[in-house]
N, C-alpha and C positions, 0 to 999 in steps of 0.2 A: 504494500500500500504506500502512495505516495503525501510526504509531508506537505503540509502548506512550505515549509522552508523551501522544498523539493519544486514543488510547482512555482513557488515564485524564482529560483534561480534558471528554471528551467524560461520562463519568460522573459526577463530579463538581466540576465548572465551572460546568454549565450550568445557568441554574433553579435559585432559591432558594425553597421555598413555606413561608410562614410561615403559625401561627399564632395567636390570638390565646387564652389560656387563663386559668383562674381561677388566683391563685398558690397556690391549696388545692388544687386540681389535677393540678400538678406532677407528675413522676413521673421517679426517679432515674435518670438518663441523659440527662434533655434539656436541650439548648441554647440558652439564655435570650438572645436578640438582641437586644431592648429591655424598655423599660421605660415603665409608663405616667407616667412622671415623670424628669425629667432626670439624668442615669449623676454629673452630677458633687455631685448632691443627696446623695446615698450612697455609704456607707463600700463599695462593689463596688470591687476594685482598675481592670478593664479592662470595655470595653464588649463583652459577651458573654464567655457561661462555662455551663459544666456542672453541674449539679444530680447533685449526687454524694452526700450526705446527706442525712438528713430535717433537719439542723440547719441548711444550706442554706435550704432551705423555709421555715423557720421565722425566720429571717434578713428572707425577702423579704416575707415577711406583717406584719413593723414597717414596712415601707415603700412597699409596691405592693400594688396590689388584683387587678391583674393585670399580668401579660408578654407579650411575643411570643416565640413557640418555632420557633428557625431549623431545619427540617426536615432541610434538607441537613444540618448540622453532625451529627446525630445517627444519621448512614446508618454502618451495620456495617462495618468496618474490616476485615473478618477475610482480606478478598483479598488487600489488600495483606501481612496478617499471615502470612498462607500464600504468600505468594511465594518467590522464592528468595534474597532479601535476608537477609545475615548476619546473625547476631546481634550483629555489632559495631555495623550499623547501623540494625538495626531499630528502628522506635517500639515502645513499650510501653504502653500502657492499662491495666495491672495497677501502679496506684501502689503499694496495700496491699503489694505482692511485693517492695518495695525498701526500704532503708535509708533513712529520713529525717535531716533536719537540720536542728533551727530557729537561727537566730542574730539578735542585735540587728537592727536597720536598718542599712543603709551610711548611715556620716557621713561629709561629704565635708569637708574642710576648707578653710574660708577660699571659701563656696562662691558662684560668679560666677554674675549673671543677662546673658545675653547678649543683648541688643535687636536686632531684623534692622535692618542694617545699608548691605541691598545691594537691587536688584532683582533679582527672579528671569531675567528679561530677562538682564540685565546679567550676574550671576553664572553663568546657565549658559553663556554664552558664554565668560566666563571657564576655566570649566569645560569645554569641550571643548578648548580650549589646553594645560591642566593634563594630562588624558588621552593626550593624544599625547607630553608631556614625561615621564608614565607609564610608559608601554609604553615608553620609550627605556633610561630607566634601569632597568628590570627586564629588559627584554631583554640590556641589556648587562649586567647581573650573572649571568644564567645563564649565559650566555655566556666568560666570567671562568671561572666554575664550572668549567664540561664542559673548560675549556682547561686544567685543572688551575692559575689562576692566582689571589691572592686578590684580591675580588673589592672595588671601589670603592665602601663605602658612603656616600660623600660626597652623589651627585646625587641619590639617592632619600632623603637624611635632606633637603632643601633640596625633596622633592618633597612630603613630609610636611608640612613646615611651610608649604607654599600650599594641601595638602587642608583643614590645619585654620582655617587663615584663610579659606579660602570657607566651611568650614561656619560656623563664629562667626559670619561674616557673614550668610548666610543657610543656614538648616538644609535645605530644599529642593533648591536647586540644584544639589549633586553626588551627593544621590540621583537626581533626574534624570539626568544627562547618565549614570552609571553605569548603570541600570538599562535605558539605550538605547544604551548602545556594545556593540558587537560584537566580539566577538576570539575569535580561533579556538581559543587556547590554555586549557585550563580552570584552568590550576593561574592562570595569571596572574588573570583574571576573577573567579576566587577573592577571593586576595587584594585585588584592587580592592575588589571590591566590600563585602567581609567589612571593610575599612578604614575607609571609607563608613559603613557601621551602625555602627560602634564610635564614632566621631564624631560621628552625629547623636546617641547615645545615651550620651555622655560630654559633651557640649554640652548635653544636658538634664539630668543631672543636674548642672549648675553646676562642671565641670573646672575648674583654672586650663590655660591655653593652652598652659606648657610640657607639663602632662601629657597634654594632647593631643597635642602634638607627639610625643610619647614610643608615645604609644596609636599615632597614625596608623601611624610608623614601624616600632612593635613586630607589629604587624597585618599590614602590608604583607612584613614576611619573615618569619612564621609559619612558610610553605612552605617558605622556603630549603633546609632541611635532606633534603626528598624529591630535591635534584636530586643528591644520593650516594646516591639507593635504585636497583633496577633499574628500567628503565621499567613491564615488565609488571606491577609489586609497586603500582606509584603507580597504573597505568591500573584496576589491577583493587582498589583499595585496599577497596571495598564487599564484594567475596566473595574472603577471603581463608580459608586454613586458618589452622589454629595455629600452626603453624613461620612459614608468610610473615606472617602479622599480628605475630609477634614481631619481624619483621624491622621492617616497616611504622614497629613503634613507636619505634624506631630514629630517627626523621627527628628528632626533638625534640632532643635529646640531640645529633646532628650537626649541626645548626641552629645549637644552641647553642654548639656549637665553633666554630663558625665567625664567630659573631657577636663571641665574644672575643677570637677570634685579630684581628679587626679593630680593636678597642677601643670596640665603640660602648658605650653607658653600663649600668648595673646595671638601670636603670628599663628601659630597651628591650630589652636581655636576658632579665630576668622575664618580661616579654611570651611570649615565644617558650618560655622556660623551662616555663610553665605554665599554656599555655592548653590542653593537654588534662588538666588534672587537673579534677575533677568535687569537686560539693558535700561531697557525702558518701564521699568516698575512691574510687572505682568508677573515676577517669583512670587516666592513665600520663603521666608513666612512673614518678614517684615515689608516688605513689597518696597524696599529702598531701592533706588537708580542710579546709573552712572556711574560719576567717579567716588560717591557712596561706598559702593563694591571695594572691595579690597583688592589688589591686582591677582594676587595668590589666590583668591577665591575667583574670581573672574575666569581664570585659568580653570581648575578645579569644575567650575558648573561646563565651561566648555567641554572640557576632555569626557565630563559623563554625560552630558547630555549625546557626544560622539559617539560610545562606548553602548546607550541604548540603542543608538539606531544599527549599529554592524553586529553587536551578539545583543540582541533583544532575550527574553526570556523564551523559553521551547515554544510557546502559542503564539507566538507573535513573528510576524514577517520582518526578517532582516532586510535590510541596505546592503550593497555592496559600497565597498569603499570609494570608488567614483560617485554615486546615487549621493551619499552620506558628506562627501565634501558639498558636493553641488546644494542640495538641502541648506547646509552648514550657510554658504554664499549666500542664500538667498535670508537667511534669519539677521544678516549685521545689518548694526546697527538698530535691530528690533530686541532681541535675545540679547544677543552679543556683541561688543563693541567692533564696528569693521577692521580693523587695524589688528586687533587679536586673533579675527578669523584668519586676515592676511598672514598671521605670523603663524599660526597652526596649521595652513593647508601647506605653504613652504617648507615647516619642517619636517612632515612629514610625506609627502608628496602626493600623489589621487590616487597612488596603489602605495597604500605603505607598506614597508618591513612584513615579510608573513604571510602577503596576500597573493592565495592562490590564481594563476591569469593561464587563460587561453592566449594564444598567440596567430597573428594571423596567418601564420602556417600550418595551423592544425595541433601543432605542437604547446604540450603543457608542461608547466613548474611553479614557482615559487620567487615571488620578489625578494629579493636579499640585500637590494639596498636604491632608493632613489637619486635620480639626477636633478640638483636643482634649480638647472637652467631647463633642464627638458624633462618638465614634473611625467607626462605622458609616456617619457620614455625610461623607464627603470632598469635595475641592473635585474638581471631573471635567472635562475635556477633551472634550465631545462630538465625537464624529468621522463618525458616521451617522445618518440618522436610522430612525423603528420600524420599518421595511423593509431597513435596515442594510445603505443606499445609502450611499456616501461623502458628506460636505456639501462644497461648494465650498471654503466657512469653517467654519472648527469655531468653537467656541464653550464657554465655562466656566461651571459651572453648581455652584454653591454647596450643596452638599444639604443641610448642615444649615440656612444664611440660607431656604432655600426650604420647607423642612419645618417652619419654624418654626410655630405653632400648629394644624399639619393633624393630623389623625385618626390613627394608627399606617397604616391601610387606606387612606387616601388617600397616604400618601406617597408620593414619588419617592425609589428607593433602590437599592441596589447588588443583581442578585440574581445574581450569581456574577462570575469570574475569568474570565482566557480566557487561552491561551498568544498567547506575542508572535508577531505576522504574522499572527492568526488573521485567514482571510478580506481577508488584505491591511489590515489594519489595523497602522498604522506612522506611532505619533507624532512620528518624524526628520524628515514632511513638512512641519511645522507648527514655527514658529518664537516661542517666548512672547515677547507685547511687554507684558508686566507688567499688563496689565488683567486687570480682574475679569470680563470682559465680552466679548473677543474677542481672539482669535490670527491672527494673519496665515499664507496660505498659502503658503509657502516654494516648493514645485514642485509640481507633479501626476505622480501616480503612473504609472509607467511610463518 
């Protein structure tokens, strides 16, 4: 029997068909994929975006003679809009219908460039060490919780501060190893992983260390506070009424009691304080705005509000990582500050770290690290080849180094997402030994 997850990757995952258009041609709704001239030549914040103005158009006509128009991106939504997904967590396409917010730029202070430091090799290895030190101390603070005892934030403030040393060090490698760990629990998975994006995307915008250390941590017990709601309130937190969503909103607030009855700092507290408070006032629980937000927590509501849309809960229809930036774009300056959005689709790129892509050769793998001049063209993990047989050895394949002076029509490129296992595709078997050029086979399947 097939999943709703199943059916919707199966819709739109598969098959990406571009075309190639005059930029006089244009027409409001479609989704600009490339460009006949390099994304970092021009003021466009991200590589791919929607044509939502004639002043758009008019934009692209100082700078391209033509584009390519991602098909898929521009397929009608309105099933998912008609589903039975709440409106607490439904997407919106009706920008005009909402409250905007313009503000300065984030300026970040005192702002550090971080040089990779590590081998991805080396660091994800590291990084699955760290994972399992993870799961221990989060387990044992639910734990604490349910016991009625307060709970030791010692181990996991000591487990923040090794996430944010592997990211510094290399920004890749605990996106990887997160994006391929498994764990059964979603609330946990969660926060890993929503930690993760806050770090890669707080390491590019130039953090200093401590306020990463602050970020990780603040990130990592966002949740805390749902383990005083009822189970069914949290399991079903997507289709809730109005009585249990009041409850729901509750967790923030008990989070945050808890965080202080422990004494962790003011900076990790905000974290959790108010990362669901939104751009333009529209959060909870104090429905504060703007530069209100604290920038750590700004970050923080970002990376999870990301985090629901690509691993939703088992009932719920995921985004693919393209779907999910574009979403993301279309929410600044409503949601989320634009200028934040700009600095999280850059650090992470439209396929981040982990995300399994079809290739338009037929051929499948695994993104292992983006370009971020050519977000669309990532570094890729081949795993089959165009008959999407397993290869013995996989192999890495540069798409921007490789598309370098070819045609748009000639290139080699991403033409959709796939869910993880699809087809027994499972980049755990494949162990990076830091080349550009070949990964060693770890085991054979099965």
């Amino acid at each position: 029997m097939e999943t709703s997850t199943g059916l919707f990757y199966q819709r739109y995952a598969v098959g990406v068909r571009q075309q190639k258009v005059a930029v006089q041609d244009l027409t409001i709704g479609s989704f600009v994929s490339d460009l006949d001239r390099p994304w970092h030549e021009t003021p466009f914040p991200i590589q791919g975006f929607y044509i939502r103005t004639q002043e758009d158009v008019r934009s692209l006509t100082s700078y391209c003679r033509w584009v390519m128009v991602d098909v898929t991106e521009t397929r009608d939504t309105s099933e998912y809009e008609a589903s039975n997904a709440p409106i607490f967590s439904r997407r919106s396409s009706k920008r005009h219908q909402q409250e905007t917010l313009k503000l300065p730029a984030i300026q970040v202070r005192n702002r550090q460039e971080y040089p990779v430091a590590s081998t991805l090799k080396r660091e994800a290895r590291q990084g699955r060490r760290l994972m399992q030190d993870i799961a221990k101390t989060l387990s044992a603070i639910e734990r604490q919780v349910r016991a009625g005892q307060t709970p030791d934030f010692a181990p996991v403030s000591r487990v923040a501060r090794g996430m944010a040393s592997s990211v510094v060090r290399h920004p890749d490698a605990m996106l990887w190893v997160s994006r391929l760990h498994q764990h059964d629990n979603h609330s946990y998975r969660h926060a890993l992983n929503a930690s993760v994006w806050a770090l890669v995307c707080g390491r590019h915008m130039g953090l200093e260390r401590p306020a990463l250390e602050n970020l990780a941590l603040g990130t990592l017990l966002c949740q805390i506070g749902k383990l005083d709601l009822p189970v069914e309130v949290v399991r079903n937190e997507h289709k809730l009424d109005a009585d249990d969503f009041a409850l729901f909103r509750r967790y923030v607030d008990k989070g945050v009691e808890r965080l202080e009855a422990a004494g962790l700092s003011r900076a990790v507290v905000n974290v959790v304080r108010y990362h669901r408070e939104r751009h333009n006032g529209s959060g909870f629980p104090e429905r504060v705005r703007g530069d209100r937000i604290p920038l750590l927590a700004k970050i923080a509501g970002l990376v999870d509000h990301y985090e629901t849309l690509v691993e939703p809960r088992a009932d719920q229809m995921p985004l693919t990582p393209a779907q999910a930036v574009a979403h993301l774009y279309e929410l600044r300056n409503i949601e989320f500050q634009e200028d934040l959005v700009e600095h999280f689709i850059q650090s992470i790129g439209v396929y981040p770290t982990g995300t399994l892509v079809q290739l338009s050769s037929g051929e499948r793998g695994a993104v292992v690290a983006h370009s971020p001049g050519r977000r669309l063209w990532p570094r890729v993990m081949v795993m089959t080849d165009r008959d999407q047989k397993p290869l013995k050895t996989a192999r890495v394949v540069n798409l921007a180094e490789l598309n370098e002076g070819r045609q748009p029509e000639d290139a080699l490129s991403v033409s959709g997402c796939l869910p993880f296992g699809a087809d027994g595709l499972d980049p755990r078997h494949f162990e990076v030994t830091g080349a550009a050029s070949r990964w060693s086979f770890r085991h054979l399947i099965g």
